[in-house]
Structures are given as structure tokens and as C-alpha cells.
Backbone bond lengths (Angstrom), bond angles and torsions (degrees), N, CA, C in turn:
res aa  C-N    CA-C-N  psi(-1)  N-CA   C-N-CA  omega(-1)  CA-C   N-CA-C  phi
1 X - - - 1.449 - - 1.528 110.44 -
2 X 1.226 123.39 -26.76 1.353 133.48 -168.27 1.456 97.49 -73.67
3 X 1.474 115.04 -40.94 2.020 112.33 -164.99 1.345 90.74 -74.41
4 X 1.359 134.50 -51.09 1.474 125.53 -178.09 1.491 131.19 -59.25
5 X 1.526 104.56 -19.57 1.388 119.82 178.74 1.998 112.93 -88.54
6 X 1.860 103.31 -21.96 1.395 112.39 152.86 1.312 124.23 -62.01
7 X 1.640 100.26 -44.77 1.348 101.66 -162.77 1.758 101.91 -87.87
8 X 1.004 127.47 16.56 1.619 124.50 175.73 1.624 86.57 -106.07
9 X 1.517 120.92 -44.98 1.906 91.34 -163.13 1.757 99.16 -92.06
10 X 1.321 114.54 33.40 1.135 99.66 175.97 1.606 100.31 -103.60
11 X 1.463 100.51 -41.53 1.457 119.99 178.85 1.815 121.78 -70.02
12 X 1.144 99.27 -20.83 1.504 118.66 165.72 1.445 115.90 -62.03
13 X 1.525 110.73 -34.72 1.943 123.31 -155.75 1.619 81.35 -77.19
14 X 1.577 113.62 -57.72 1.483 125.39 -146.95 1.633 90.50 -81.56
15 X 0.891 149.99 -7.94 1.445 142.23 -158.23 1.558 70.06 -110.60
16 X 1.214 114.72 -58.07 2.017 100.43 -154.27 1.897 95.89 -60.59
17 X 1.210 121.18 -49.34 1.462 117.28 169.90 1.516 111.39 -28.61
18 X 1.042 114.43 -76.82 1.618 123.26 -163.77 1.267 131.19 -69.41
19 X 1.963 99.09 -24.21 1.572 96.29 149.39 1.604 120.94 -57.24
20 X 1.229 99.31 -51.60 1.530 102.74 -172.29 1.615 122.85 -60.13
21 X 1.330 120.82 -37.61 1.327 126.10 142.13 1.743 113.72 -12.21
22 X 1.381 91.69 -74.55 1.605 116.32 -145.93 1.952 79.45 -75.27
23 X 1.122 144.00 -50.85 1.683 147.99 -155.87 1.723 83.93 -76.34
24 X 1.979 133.91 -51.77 1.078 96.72 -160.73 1.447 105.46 -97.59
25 X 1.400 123.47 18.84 1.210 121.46 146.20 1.535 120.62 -76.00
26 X 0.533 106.39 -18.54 1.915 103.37 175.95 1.477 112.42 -86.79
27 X 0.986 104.08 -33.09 1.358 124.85 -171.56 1.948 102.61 -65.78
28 X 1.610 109.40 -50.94 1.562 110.08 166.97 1.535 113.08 -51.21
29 X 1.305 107.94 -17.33 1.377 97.71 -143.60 1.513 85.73 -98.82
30 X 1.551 116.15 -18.10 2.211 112.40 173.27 1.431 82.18 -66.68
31 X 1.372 145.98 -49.58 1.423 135.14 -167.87 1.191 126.12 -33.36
32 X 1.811 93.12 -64.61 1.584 90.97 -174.42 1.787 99.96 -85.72
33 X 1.354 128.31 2.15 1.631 115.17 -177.03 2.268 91.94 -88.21
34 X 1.150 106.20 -5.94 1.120 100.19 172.24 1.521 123.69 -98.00
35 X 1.313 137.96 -23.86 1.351 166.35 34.96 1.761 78.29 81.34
36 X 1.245 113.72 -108.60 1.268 135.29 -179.36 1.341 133.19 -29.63
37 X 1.660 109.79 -32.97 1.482 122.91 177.61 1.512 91.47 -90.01
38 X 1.250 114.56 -41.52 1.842 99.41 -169.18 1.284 103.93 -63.37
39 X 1.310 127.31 -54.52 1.756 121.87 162.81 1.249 119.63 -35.70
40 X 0.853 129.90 -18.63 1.426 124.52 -159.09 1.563 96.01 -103.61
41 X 1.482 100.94 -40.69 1.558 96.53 -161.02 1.895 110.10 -77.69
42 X 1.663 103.17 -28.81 0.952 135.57 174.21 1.939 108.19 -53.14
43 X 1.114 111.98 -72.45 0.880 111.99 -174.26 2.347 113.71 -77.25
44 X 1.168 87.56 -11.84 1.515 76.22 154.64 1.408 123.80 -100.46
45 X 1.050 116.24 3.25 2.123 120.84 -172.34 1.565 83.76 -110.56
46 X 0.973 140.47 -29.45 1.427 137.03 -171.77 1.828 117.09 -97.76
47 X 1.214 103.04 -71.17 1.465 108.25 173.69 1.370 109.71 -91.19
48 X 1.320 139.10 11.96 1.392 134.75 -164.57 1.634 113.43 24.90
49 X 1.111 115.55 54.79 1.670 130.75 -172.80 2.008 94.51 -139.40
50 X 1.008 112.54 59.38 1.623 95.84 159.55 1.713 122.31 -50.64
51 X 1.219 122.78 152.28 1.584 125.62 172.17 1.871 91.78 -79.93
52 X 1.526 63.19 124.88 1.830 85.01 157.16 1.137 119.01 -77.69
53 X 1.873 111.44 137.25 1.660 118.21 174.46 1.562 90.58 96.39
54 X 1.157 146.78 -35.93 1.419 133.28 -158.40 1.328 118.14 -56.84
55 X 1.055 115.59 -17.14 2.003 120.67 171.68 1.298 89.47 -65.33
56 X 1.375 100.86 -68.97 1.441 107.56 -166.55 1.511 110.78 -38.08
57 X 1.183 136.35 -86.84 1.156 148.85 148.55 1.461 115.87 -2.70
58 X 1.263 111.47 -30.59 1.868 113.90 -175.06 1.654 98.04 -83.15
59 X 1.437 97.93 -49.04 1.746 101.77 -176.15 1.441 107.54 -61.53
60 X 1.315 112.46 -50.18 1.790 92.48 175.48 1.345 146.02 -66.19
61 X 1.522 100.27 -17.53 1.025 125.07 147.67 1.601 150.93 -36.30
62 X 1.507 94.54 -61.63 1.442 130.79 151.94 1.443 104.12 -50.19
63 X 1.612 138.24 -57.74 0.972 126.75 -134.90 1.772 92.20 -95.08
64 X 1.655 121.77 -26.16 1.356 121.68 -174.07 1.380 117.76 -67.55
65 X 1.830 109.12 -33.46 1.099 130.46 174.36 1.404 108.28 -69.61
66 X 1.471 134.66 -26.23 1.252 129.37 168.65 1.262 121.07 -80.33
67 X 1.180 116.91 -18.59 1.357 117.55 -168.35 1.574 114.87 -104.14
68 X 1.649 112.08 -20.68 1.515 124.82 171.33 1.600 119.59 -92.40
69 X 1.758 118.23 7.99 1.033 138.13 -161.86 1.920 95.63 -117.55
70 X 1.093 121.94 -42.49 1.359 140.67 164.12 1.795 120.35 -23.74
71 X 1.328 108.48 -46.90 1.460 112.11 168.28 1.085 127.54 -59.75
72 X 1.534 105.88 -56.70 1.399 138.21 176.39 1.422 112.17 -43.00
73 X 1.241 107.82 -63.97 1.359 115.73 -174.36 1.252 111.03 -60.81
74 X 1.613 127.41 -40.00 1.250 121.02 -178.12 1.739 113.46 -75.44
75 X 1.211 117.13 -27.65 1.676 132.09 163.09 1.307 101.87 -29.02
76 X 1.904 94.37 -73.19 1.731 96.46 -152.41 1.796 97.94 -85.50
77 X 1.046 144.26 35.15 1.213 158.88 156.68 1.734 96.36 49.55
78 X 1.677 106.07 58.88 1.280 124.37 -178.60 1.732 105.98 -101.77
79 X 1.295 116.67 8.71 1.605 123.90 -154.19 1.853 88.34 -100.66
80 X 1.326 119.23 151.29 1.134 152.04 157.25 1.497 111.85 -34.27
81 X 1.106 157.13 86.69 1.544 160.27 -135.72 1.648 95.26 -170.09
82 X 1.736 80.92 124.60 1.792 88.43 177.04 1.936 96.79 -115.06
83 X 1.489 116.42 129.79 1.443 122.90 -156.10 1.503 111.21 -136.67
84 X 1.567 111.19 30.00 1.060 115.36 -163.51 1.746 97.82 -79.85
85 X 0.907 127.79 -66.41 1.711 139.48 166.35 1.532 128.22 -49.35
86 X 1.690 96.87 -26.62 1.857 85.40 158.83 1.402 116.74 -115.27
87 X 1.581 105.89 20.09 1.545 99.15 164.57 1.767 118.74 -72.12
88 X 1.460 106.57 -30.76 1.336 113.01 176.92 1.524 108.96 -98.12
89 X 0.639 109.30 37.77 1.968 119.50 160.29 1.438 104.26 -113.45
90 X 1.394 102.44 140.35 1.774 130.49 -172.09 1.392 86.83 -65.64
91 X 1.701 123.80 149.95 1.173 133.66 -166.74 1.491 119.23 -68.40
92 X 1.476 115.69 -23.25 1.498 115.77 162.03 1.324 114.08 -69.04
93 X 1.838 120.40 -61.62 1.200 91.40 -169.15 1.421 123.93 -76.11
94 X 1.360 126.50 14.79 1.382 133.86 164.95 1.521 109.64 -78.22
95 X 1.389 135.98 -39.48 1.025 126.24 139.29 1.234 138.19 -12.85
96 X 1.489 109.28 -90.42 1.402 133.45 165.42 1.554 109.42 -33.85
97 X 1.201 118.41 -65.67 2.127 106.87 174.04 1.721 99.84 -61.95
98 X 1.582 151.69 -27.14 1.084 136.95 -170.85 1.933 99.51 -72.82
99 X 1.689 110.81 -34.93 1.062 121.05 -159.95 1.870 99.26 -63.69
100 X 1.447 96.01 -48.87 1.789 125.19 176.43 1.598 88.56 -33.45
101 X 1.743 115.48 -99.97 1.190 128.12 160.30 1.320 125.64 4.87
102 X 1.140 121.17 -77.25 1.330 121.25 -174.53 1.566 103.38 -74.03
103 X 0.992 123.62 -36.74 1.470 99.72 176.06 1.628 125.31 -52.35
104 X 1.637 99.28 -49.37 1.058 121.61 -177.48 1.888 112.31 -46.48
105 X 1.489 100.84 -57.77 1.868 111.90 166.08 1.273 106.13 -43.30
106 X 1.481 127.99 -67.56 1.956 139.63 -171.43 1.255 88.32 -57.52
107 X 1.376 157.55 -52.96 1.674 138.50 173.95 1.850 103.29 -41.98
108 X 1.088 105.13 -72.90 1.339 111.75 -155.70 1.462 105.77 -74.94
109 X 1.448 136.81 0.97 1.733 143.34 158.70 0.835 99.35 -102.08
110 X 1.564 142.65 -20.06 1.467 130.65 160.51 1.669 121.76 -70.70
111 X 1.791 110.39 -30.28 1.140 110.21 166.88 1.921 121.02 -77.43
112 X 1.328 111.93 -39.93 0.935 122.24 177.89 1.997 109.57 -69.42
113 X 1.019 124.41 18.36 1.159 157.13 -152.47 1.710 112.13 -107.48
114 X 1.755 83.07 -93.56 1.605 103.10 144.29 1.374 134.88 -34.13
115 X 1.416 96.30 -63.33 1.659 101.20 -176.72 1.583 106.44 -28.17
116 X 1.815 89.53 -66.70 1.611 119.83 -167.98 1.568 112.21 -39.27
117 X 1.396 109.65 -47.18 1.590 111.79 168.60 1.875 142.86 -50.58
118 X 1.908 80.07 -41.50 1.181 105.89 -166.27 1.840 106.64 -82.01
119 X 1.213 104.90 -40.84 1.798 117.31 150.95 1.220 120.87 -32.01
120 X 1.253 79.83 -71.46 2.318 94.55 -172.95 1.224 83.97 -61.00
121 X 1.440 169.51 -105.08 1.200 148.52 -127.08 1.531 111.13 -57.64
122 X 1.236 112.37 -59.39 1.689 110.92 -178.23 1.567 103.92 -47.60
123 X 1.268 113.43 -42.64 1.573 110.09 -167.67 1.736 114.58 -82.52
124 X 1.020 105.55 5.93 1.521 138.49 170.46 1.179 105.66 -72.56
125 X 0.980 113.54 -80.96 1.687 148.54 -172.84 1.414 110.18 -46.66
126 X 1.439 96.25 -69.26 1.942 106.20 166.04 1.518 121.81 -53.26
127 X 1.640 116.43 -38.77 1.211 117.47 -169.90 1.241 126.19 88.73
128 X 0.903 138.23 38.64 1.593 149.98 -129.60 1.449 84.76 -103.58
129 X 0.929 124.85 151.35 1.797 119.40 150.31 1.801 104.39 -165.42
130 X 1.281 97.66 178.31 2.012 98.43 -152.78 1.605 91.51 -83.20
131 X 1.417 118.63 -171.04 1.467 136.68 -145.50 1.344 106.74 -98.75
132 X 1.338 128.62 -43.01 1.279 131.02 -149.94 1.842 104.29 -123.66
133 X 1.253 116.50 -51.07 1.457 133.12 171.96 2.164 116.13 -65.66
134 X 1.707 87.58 -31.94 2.208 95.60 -164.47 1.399 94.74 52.92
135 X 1.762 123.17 34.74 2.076 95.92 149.31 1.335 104.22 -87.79
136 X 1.218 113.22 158.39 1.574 139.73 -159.20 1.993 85.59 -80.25
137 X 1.276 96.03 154.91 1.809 105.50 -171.74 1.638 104.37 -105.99
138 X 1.802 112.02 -18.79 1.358 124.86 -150.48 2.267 86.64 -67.31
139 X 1.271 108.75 -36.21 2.038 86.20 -179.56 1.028 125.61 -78.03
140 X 1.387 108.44 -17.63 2.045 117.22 163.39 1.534 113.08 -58.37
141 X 1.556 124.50 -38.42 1.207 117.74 127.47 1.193 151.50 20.97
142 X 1.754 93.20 -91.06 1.570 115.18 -163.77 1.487 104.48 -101.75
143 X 1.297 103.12 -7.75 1.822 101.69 174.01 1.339 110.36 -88.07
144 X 1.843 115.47 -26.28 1.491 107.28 174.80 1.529 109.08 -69.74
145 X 1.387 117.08 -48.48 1.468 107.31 170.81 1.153 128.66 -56.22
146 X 1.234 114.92 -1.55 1.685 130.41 -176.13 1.779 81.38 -69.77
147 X 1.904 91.33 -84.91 1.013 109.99 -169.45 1.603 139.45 -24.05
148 X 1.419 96.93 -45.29 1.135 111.59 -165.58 2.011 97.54 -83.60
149 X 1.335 104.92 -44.60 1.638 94.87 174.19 1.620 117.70 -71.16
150 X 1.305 104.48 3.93 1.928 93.63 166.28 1.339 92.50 -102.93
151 X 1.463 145.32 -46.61 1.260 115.01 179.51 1.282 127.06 -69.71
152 X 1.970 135.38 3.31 1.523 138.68 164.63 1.871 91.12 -77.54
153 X 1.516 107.42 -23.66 1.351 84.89 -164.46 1.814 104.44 -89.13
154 X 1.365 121.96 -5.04 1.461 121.82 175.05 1.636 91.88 -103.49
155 X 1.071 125.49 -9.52 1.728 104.28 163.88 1.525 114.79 -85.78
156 X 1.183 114.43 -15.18 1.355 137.77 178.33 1.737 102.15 -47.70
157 X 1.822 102.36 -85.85 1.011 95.73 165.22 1.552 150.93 -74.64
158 X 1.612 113.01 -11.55 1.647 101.06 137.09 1.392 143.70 -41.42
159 X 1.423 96.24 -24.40 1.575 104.43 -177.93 1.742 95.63 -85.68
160 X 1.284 104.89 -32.58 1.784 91.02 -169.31 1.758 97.56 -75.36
161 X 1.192 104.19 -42.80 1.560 103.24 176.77 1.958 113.68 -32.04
162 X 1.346 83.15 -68.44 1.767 91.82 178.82 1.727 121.81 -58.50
163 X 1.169 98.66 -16.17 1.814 109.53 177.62 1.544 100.70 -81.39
164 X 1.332 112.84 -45.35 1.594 114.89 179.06 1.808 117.42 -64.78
165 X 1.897 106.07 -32.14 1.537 139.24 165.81 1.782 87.97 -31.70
166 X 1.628 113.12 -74.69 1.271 123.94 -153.19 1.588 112.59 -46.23
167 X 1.537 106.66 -37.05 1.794 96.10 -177.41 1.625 108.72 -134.07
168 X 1.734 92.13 40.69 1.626 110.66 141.28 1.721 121.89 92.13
169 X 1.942 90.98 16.66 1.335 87.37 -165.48 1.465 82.51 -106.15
170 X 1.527 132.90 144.10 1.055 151.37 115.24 1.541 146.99 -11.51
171 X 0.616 127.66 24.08 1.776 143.75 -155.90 1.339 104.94 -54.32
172 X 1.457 149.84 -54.03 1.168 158.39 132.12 1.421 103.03 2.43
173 X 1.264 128.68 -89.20 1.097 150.50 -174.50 1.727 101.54 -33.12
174 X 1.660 107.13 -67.20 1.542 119.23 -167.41 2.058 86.94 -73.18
175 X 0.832 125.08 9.16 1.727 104.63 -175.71 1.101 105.99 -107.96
176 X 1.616 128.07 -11.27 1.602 113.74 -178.86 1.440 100.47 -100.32
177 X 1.259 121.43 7.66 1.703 110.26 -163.59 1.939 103.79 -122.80
């Protein structure tokens, strides 16, 4: 129990790193999608010359920033959670359904994961690129599979957290100190 309880706050440090990476990279990226709309809006109320592609460009934008923001949020346990029914459950079996749960999420961000990979290559391959701009679609892609495999990998260790929950060890607690 002890190597698994290493290997969660070791994996905990580097998961909290790489969310944060990946959140204050997204985070530049509302900059320049903000950057971009004020130009845009600017130069069409002013010069009646909007930049071309900037929808375009806003939506992809939007979507990198959503998808590199995703870890993070689930890290710092900033996500939407309704806890009315396992607040009054004894601390194991509140565990044990979080353990349920999170597995269940790490299947489906591990598939949605894949998908994301297996896309960005086909859409690679094909050459796909958007309507108005011709940028290629294949790294919108590879950032959701980014995305989505750093947040299986911070549900990962919630789930080990809550497995360790079941016979009373704390891991959370022992990982910030």
C-alpha cells in the first residue's frame, strides 16, 4: 500500500504541473482571441474593414482554450458536482461510488482521448483544413487528445486517491505537505 500511496503523490505533483502548463497556455490563448476580437471589432466600426478569418480564428481559439482548461479545472475540484447523496455516506462508501465514478469518467476521457488522436492523424492524412482561412483542422485534433489524456490522467489519480480513501489513507492531505 505504501508503493501505491508513493506512486499517487508522485503522480499527483506532475499531473498538478501539467495541468497548469496546459490552463496557462490556454489561458494566452483568451489573450490573443481577445486581442483579435477587439481588432476586429475595432477595425470594422472604425474603418469598416473587419479582419478576415476572425470567426474562424475566434472559434478555434475558444475551442483550445476549452479543451487545455479541462484538467485544471478538474485538479482544482472547480468542476460542477452535485453531492447531495454522498455527502451523507460514511467516508468509505463515499469513496467507493467516487472510486465507481471516476473510473467510469477515465474510460470515457481515455476513449475520447483516442478518438482525438486517431482523427488528428486521419485528418492529417486527408488534409482537411477550414473554409475561409485553408488552416489545416488535423491540431484541433491533437490538442483535444492532448486535452482529454491530461484530464484521464488527473482522473486517474483521483481515482487512486479514493481507492487509498477506502482503507483510510488520505493522500490529498499527505500531498501538499
Amino acid at each position: 500500500m505504501n508503493h501505491l500511496f508513493a506512486i499517487v503523490i508522485k503522480t499527483r505533483k506532475l499531473t498538478e504541473t501539467l495541468s497548469k502548463f496546459a490552463l496557462f497556455l490556454g489561458m494566452g490563448w483568451v489573450v490573443v482571441m481577445m486581442l483579435l476580437t477587439t481588432f476586429d471589432v475595432a477595425g470594422r466600426t472604425f474603418f469598416s474593414r473587419p479582419i478576415p478569418g476572425s470567426i474562424e480564428l475566434g472559434e478555434f481559439m475558444l475551442a483550445i482554450f476549452g479543451v487545455l482548461g479541462m484538467a485544471y479545472t478538474h485538479f482544482a475540484g472547480a468542476n460542477v458536482k452535485v453531492t447531495m447523496l454522498t455527502d451523507i455516506l460514511p467516508s468509505r462508501l463515499r469513496n467507493a461510488t467516487e472510486c465507481i465514478t471516476s473510473f467510469l469518467s477515465l474510460v470515457i476521457m481515455a476513449m475520447l482521448s483516442w478518438h482525438g488522436a486517431v482523427s488528428a492523424i486521419e485528418e492529417m492524412h486527408v488534409g482537411t483544413t477550414t473554409d475561409n482561412l485553408g488552416l489545416p483542422t488535423f491540431p484541433i485534433y491533437g490538442l483535444l487528445s492532448f486535452g482529454a489524456g491530461l484530464l484521464s490522467l488527473v482522473i486517474l489519480v483521483r481515482l487512486m486517491e479514493h481507492f487509498l480513501g477506502i482503507f483510510g489513507i488520505d493522500a490529498r492531505k499527505d500531498a501538499t505537505t
